[in-house]
VMD Tcl script that builds the backbone (N, CA, C; Angstrom):
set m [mol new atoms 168]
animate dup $m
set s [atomselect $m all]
$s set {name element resname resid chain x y z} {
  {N N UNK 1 A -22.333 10.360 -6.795}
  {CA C UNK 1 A -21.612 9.205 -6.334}
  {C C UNK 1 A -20.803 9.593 -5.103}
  {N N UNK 2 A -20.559 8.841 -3.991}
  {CA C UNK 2 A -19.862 8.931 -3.333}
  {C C UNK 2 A -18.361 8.019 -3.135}
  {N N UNK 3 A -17.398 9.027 -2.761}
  {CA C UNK 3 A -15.982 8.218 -2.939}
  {C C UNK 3 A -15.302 8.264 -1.724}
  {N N UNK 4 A -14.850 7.030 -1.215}
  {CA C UNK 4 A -14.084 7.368 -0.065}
  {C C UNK 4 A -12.591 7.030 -0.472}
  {N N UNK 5 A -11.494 7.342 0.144}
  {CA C UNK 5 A -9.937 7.118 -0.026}
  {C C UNK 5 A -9.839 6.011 1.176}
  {N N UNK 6 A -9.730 4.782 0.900}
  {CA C UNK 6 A -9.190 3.603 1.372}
  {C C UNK 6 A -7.743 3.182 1.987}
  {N N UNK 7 A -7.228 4.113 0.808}
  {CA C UNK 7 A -5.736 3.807 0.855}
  {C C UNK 7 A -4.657 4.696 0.392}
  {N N UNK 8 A -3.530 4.947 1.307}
  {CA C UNK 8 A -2.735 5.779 1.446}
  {C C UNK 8 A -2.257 6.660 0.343}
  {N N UNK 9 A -1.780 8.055 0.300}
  {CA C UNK 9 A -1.381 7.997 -1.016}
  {C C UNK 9 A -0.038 8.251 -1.184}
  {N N UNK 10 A 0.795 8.110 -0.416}
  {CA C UNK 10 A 2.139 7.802 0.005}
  {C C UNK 10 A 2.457 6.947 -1.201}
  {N N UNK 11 A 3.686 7.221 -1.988}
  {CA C UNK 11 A 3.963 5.818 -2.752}
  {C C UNK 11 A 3.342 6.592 -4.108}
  {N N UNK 12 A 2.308 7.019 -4.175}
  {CA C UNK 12 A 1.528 7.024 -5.748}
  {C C UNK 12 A 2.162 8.230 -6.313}
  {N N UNK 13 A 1.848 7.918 -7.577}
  {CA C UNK 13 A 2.281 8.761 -8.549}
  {C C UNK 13 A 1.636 10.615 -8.275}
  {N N UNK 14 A 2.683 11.729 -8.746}
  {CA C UNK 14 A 2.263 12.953 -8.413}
  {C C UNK 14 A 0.411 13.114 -9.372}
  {N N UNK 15 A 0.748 12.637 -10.676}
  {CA C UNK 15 A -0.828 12.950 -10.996}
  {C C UNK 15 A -1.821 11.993 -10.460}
  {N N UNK 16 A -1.730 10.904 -9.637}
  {CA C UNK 16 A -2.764 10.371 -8.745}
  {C C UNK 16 A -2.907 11.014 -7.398}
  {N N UNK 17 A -2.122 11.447 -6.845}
  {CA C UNK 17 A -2.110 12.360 -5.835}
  {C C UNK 17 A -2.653 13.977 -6.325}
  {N N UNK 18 A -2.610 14.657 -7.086}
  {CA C UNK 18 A -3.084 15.440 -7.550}
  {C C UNK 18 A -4.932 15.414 -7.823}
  {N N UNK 19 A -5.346 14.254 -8.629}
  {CA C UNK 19 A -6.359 13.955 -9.021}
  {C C UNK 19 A -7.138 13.358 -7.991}
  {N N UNK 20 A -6.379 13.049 -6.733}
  {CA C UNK 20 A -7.433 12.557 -5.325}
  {C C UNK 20 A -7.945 13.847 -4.691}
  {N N UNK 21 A -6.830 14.995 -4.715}
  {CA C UNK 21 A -7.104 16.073 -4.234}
  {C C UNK 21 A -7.926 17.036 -4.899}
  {N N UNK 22 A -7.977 16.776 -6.794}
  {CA C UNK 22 A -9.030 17.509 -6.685}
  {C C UNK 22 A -10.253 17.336 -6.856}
  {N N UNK 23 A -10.298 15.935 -6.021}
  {CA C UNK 23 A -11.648 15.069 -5.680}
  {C C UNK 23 A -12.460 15.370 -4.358}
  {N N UNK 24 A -11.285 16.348 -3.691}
  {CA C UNK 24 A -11.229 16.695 -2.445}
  {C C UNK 24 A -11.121 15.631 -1.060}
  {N N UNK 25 A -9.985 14.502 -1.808}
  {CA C UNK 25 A -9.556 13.896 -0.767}
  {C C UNK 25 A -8.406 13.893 -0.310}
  {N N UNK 26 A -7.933 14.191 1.041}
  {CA C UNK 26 A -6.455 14.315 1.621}
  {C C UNK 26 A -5.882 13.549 2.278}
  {N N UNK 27 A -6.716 12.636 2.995}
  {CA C UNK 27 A -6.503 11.489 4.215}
  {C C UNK 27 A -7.386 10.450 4.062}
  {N N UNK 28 A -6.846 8.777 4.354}
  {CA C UNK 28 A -7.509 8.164 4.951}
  {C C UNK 28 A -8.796 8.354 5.626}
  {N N UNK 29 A -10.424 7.795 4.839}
  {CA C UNK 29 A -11.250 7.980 5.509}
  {C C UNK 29 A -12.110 9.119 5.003}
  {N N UNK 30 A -11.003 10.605 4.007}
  {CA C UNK 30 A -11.734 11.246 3.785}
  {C C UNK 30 A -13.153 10.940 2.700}
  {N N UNK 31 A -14.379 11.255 2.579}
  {CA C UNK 31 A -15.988 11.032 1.949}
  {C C UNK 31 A -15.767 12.060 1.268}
  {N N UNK 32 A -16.180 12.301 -0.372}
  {CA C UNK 32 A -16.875 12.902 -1.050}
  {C C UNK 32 A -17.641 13.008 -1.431}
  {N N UNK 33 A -18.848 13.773 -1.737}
  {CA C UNK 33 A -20.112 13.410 -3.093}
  {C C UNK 33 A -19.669 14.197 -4.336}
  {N N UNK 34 A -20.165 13.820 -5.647}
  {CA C UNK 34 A -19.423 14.210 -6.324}
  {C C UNK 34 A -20.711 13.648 -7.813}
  {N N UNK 35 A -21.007 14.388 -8.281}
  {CA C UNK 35 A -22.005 14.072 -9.481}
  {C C UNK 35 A -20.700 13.290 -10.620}
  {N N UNK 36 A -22.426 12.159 -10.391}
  {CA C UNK 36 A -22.353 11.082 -11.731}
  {C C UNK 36 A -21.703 11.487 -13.218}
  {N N UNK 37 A -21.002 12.031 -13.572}
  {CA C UNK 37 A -20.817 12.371 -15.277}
  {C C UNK 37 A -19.629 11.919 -15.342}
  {N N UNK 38 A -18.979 12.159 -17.043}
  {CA C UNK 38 A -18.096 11.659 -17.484}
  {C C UNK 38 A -16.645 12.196 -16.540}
  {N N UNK 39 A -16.574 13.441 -16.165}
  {CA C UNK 39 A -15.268 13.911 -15.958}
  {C C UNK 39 A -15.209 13.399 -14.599}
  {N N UNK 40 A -15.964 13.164 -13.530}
  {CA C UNK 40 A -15.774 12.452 -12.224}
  {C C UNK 40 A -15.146 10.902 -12.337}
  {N N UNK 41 A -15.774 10.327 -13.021}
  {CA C UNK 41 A -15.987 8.604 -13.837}
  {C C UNK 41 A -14.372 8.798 -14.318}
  {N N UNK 42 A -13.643 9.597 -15.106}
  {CA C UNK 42 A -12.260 9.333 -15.448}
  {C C UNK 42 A -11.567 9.714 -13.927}
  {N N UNK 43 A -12.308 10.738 -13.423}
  {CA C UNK 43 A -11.319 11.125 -12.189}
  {C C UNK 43 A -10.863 9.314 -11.477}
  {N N UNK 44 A -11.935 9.054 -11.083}
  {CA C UNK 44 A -11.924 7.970 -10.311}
  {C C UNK 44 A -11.423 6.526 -11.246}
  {N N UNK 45 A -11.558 6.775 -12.283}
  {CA C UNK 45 A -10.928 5.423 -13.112}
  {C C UNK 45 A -9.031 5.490 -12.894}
  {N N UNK 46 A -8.923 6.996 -12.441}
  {CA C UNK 46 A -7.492 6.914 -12.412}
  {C C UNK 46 A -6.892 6.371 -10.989}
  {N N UNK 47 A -7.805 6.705 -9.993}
  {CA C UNK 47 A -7.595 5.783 -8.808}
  {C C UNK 47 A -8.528 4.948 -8.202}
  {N N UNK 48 A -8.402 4.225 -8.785}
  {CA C UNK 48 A -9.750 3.630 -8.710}
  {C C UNK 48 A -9.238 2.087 -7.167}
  {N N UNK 49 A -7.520 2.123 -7.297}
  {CA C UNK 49 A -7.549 0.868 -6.669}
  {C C UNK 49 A -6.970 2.008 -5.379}
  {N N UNK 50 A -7.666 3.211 -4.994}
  {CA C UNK 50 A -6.945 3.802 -3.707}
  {C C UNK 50 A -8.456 3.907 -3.303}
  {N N UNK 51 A -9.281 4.131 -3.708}
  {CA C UNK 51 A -11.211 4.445 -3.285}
  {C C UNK 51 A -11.892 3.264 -3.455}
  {N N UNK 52 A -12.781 4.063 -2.403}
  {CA C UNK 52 A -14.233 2.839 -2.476}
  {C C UNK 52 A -15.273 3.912 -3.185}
  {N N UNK 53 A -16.458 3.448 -3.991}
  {CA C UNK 53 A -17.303 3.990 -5.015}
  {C C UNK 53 A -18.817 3.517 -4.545}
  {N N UNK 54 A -19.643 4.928 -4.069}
  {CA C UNK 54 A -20.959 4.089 -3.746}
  {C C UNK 54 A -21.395 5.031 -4.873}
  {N N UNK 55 A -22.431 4.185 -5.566}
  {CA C UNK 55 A -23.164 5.129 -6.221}
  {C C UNK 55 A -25.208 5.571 -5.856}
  {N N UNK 56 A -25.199 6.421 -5.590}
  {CA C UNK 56 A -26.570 7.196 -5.124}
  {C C UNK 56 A -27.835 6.637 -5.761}
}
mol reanalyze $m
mol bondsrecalc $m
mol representation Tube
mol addrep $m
């Protein structure tokens, strides 16, 4: 799946900021790929309203 960060993370909570980063996103704009399974799927359910979600 691919995830992009939409939106700032200024403002969010330390474990949503934590859990973007170890999505390997830091900035606005930054793209990940990132395999389909359960532990990615919670990553992203926790920020789900800061990313956009394409799936492959």
């Amino acid at each position: 799946m691919k995830i992009k960060l939409v939106k700032s993370l200024i403002g969010s909570k330390k474990d949503q900021i934590a859990t973007a980063h170890s999505l390997g996103l830091k900035k606005i704009g930054d793209v990940t790929v990132q395999p389909d399974n359960a532990s990615t799927q919670g990553k992203v359910s926790k920020i789900i309203h800061l990313v956009v979600v394409e799936e492959n």
